[in-house]
N, C-alpha and C positions, 0 to 999 in steps of 0.2 A: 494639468500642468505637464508639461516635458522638460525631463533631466536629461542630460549626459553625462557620467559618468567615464571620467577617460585613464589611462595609460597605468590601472592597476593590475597591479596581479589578481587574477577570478582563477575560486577555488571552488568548487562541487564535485563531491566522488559522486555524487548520482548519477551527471550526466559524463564522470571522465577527464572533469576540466580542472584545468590548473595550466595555467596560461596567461599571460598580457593579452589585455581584451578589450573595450571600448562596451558600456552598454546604454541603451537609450531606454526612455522610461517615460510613458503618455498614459494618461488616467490610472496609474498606481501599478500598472503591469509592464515588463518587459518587450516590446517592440522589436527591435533590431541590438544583435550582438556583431561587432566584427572589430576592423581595424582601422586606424581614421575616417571612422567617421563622425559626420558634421551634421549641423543642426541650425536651420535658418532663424529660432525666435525660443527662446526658453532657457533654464539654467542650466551651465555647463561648471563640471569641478575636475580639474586636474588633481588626480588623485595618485601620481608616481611616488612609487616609493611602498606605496601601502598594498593591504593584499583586501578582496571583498569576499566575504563567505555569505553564505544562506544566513538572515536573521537568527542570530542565537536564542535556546530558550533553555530556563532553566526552571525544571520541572520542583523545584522546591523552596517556598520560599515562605518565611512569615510576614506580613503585612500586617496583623493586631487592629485587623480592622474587620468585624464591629467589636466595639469596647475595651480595647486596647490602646486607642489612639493615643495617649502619651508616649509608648514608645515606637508606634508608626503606624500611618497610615496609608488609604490607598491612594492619595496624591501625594505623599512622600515616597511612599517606595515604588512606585512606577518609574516615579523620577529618576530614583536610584538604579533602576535596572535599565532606564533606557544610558543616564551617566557613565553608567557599565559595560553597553555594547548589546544589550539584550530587546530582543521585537517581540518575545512574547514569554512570558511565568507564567507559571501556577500554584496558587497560595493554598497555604495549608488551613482545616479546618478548626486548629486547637485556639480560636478565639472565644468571646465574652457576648452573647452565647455562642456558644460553639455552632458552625457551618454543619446543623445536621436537617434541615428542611428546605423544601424549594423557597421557600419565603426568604430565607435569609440566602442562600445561594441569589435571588434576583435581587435581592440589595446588594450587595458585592458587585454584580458585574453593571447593574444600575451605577450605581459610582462610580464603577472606571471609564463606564463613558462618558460621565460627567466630568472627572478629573484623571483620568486613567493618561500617562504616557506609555505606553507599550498596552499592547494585544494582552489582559489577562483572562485567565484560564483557573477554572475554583475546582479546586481539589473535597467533597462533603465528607462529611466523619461516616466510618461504617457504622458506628452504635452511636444512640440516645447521650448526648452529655460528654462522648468521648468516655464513657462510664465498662464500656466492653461486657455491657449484660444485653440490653432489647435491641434489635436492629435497627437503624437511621431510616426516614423516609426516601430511602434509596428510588427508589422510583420518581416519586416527586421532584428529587433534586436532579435527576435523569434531564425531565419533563424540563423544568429551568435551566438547563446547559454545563448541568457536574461532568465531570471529564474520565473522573477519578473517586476512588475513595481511598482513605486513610482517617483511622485515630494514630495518624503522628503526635507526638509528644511523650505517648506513651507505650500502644502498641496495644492490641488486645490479646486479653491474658488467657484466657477460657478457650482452648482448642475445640469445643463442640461449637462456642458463639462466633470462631474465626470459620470455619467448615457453615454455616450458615448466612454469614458473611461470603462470603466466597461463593455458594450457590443463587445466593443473587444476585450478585456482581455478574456473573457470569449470563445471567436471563441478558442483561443490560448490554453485553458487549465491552463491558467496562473493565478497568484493573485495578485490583487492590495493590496500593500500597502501604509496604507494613514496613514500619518501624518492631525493628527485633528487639525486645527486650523483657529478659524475664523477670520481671519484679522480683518474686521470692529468691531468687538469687542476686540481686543488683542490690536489693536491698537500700541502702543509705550511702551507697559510695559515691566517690566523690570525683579519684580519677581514674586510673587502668590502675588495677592490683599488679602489685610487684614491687619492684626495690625503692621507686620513686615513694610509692606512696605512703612504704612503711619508713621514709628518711623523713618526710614532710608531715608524717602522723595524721595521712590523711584517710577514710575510711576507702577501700579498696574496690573497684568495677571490675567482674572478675571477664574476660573474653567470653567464655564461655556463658552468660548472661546474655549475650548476643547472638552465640553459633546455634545455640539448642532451639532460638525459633527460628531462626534461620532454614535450621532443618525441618522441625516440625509446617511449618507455612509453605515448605518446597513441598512435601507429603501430602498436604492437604491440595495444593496447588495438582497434583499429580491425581489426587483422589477426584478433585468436584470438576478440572477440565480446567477452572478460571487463570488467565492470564495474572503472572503474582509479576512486584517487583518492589525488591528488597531496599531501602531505601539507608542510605550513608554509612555503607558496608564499610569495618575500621579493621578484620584479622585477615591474616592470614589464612588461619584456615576454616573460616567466612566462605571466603574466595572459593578454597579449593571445593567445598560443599556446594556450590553456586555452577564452577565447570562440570563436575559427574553428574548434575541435574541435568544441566546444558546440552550435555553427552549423550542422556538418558532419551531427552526428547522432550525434560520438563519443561511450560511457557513459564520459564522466569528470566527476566531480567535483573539488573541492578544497577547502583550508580554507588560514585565516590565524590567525596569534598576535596578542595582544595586545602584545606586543613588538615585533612587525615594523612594526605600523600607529602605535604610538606614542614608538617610539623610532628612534634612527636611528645611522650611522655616526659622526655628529659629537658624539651625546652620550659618545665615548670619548676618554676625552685623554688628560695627560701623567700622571692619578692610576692608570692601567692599572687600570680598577676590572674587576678579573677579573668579578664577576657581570653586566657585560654582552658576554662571551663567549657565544656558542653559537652552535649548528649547525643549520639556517643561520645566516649572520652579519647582522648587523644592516648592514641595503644604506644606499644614498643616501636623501635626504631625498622628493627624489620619487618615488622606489619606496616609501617609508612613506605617502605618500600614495597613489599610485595603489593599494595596500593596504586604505587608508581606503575608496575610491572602490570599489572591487570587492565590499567588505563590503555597501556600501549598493546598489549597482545590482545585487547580485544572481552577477554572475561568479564572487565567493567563496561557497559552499556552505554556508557551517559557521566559526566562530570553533573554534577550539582551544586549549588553551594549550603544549601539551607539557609539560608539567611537569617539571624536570629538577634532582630535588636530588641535593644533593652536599653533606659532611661538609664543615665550616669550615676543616679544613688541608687539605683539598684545593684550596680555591677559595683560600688563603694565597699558592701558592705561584707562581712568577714566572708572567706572564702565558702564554708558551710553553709551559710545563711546566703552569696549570691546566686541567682538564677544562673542555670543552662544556657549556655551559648555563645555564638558571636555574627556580627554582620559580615558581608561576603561578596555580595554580587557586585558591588565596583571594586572589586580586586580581582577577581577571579581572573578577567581576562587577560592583566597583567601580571599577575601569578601563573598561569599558564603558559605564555608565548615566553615571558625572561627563565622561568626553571625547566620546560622543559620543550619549545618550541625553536625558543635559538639557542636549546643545547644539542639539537639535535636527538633530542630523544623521540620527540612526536612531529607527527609531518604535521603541516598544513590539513592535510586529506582526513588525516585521523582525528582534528581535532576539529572540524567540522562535521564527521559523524558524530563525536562524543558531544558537541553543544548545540548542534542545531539540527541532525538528520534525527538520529535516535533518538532525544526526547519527546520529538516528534507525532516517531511512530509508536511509542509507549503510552504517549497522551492519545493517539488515535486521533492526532490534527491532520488535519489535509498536508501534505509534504508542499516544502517553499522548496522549487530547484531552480537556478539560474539559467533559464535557457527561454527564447522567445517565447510567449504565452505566460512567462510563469509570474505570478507574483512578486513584487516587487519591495520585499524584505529583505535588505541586506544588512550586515553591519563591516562597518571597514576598521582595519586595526593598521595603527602602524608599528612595525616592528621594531621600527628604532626609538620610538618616542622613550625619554628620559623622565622619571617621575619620584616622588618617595610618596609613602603613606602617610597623611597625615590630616588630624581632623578636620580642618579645613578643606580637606577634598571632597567629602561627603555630601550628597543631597539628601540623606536618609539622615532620619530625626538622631539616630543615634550612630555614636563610635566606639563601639566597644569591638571594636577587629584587634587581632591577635597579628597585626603586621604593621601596628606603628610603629614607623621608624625607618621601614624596609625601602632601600632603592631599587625600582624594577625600569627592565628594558621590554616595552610593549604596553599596547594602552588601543581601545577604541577611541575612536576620534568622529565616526559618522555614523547615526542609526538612519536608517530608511523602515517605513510603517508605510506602505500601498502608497510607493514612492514619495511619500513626505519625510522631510528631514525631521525628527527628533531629536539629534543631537547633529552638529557642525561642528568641525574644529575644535571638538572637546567640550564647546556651551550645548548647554541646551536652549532647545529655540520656544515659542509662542505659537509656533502653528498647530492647531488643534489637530487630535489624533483623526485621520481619514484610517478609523480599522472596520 
């Protein structure tokens, strides 16, 4: 099939560009870039007004599929990310059995090409059960097409079992991603320790429950060689522990949510509004900014959003007693371009490294850049689109986001998946995914 795509703004700092640009598009890859041009027989879209960047990917996301599917699965949440703006995720392991064998790794990606809207990408657990005692069939799920490892959800606890963790990882070429979190100090809390938590008499997340593996995983990272990358980093000084590694010469990376950067400890009060529960918790005001601040200079890696839905009576039920989390990835893109794209805090340039170059190369996917020859994943945003949050927006089984209610300026309106539309005009379309 042949597209043209016309009179948008095309952004890619790979190639330098950021320009009004015309692009043609035959059997799923890029052809010819310039300026009026014309196309004798195939679909053409005037796309003025809007900008096109490299298909976005967002390297974290739950899907609860196998054995979760009540609160989503992987023809709902495809759907959701491609609704979003996104050409390719990678889903975390912490399902029903847990993503720790090649067998259930080829059931995953088995289904998404059955019902898959976006390129998905399986993240396997490093240990058995997500249990952080005996190693995961890290090899095997190599073998099936793991990208990644992680026991997100939890994090492994045992620094000899993470250091052999990591020395396999590393045979692979692969990168662990670690969720920081010290149990023995996290204990039963609930949300960031501090004033909030002791007004709302709620059990307290100390920061420090987060930094001390943060540090420990950077050391081990430094000791075994293995590429680390810190997954929904919420302090400040997280962060600063993350640059002196950076400095050092350590392979680590990271990424932040949209949640952590634009929400904080104090937007929880006396309504226990369970949907801004999650793990990590939502810290102080100025860790949401030094958040902000690390997106843009660069220290943060990659935006994420973690995705984390959850059935309505689960998220009902008292604030102690509801599950971790919230959903994300049909906000994010509008959450980014209205707070901090058309405030001029992040360019265009940076915000295509942060969602679509660098998760990329952290996943160790082949790079999508806009230029002849290249693949032909794009996603287009318009910057002026007018929208609010609301449950009815969703194609993900569930609405427990922490931004209903919110009006934003910015929204994906067109996914390209190896020049096929997944989403037009904000619907999603019928044509089966050509990935």
């Amino acid at each position: 099939m042949a597209l043209l795509l016309k009179n948008a703004r095309v952004v890619d700092p790979q190639v330098d560009l950021d320009e009004q640009v015309d692009i043609l598009v035959r059997d799923g890859n890029i052809v010819e870039m310039g300026h009026d041009l014309d196309m004798p027989k195939g679909v053409e879209r005037d796309l003025s007004g809007k900008v096109i960047l490299p298909g976005l990917v967002d390297p974290h996301v739950h899907l609860r599929d196998p054995g979760l599917e009540y609160k989503e699965d992987i023809a709902t949440g495809t759907r959701a990310a491609a609704h979003g703006g996104y050409t390719d995720i990678c889903c975390m392991p912490n399902t029903m059995p847990v993503i720790d064998t090649g067998a259930i790794v080829e059931y995953v990606m088995a289904k998404a090409r059955e019902v898959g809207r976006c390129r998905l990408w399986v993240a396997g657990a490093c240990t058995k059960g997500e249990q952080g005692e005996a190693l995961s069939e890290m090899g095997d799920m190599v073998a099936h097409g793991a990208v990644a490892f992680s026991d997100d959800g939890r994090g492994v606890q045992d620094a000899g079992v993470m250091r052999r963790v990591m020395d396999y990882a590393s045979q692979f070429g692969k990168t662990i991603m670690s969720h920081c979190q010290d149990e023995a100090l996290v204990g039963k809390g609930q949300i960031n320790e501090g004033s909030v938590s002791t007004r709302l008499g709620l059990a307290g997340w100390p920061a420090a429950g987060e930094e001390l593996q943060i540090f420990r995983d950077i050391e081990l990272s430094r000791l075994t060689g293995c590429p680390l990358h810190i997954q929904h980093l919420t302090t400040a000084r997280g962060l600063d522990i993350v640059r002196e590694a950076k400095a050092q010469g350590v392979n680590v990376t990271c990424e932040v949510t949209p949640h952590h950067m634009l929400l904080c400890e104090d937007d929880i009060d006396e309504t226990y509004n369970t949907n801004l529960k999650v793990n990590p918790p939502l810290r102080s005001v100025d860790d949401a900014r030094a958040v902000i601040d690390a997106a843009i200079d660069g220290t943060a890696d990659c935006i994420a959003t973690d995705h984390a839905p959850h059935a309505a009576f689960e998220k009902a039920r008292e604030f102690e007693l509801a599950p971790f989390g919230m959903t994300g990835i049909e906000t994010s893109v509008g959450l980014i371009v209205d707070k901090l794209v058309n405030t001029g805090k992040l360019s265009w340039l940076r915000m295509a490294e942060l969602m679509a170059v660098n998760p990329r190369k952290i996943l160790n996917l082949a790079p999508v850049r806009i230029e002849v020859g290249g693949r032909a994943d794009l996603t287009v945003i318009d910057p002026k689109a007018k929208w609010t949050v609301t449950e009815s927006e969703f194609e993900s089984k569930a609405d427990n986001s922490g931004y209903l209610g919110w009006e934003l300026t910015g929204r994906a309106t067109d996914v390209y998946v190896g020049g096929y539309a997944t989403m037009e005009d904000g619907v999603l379309t019928d044509e089966p995914l050509h990935a």
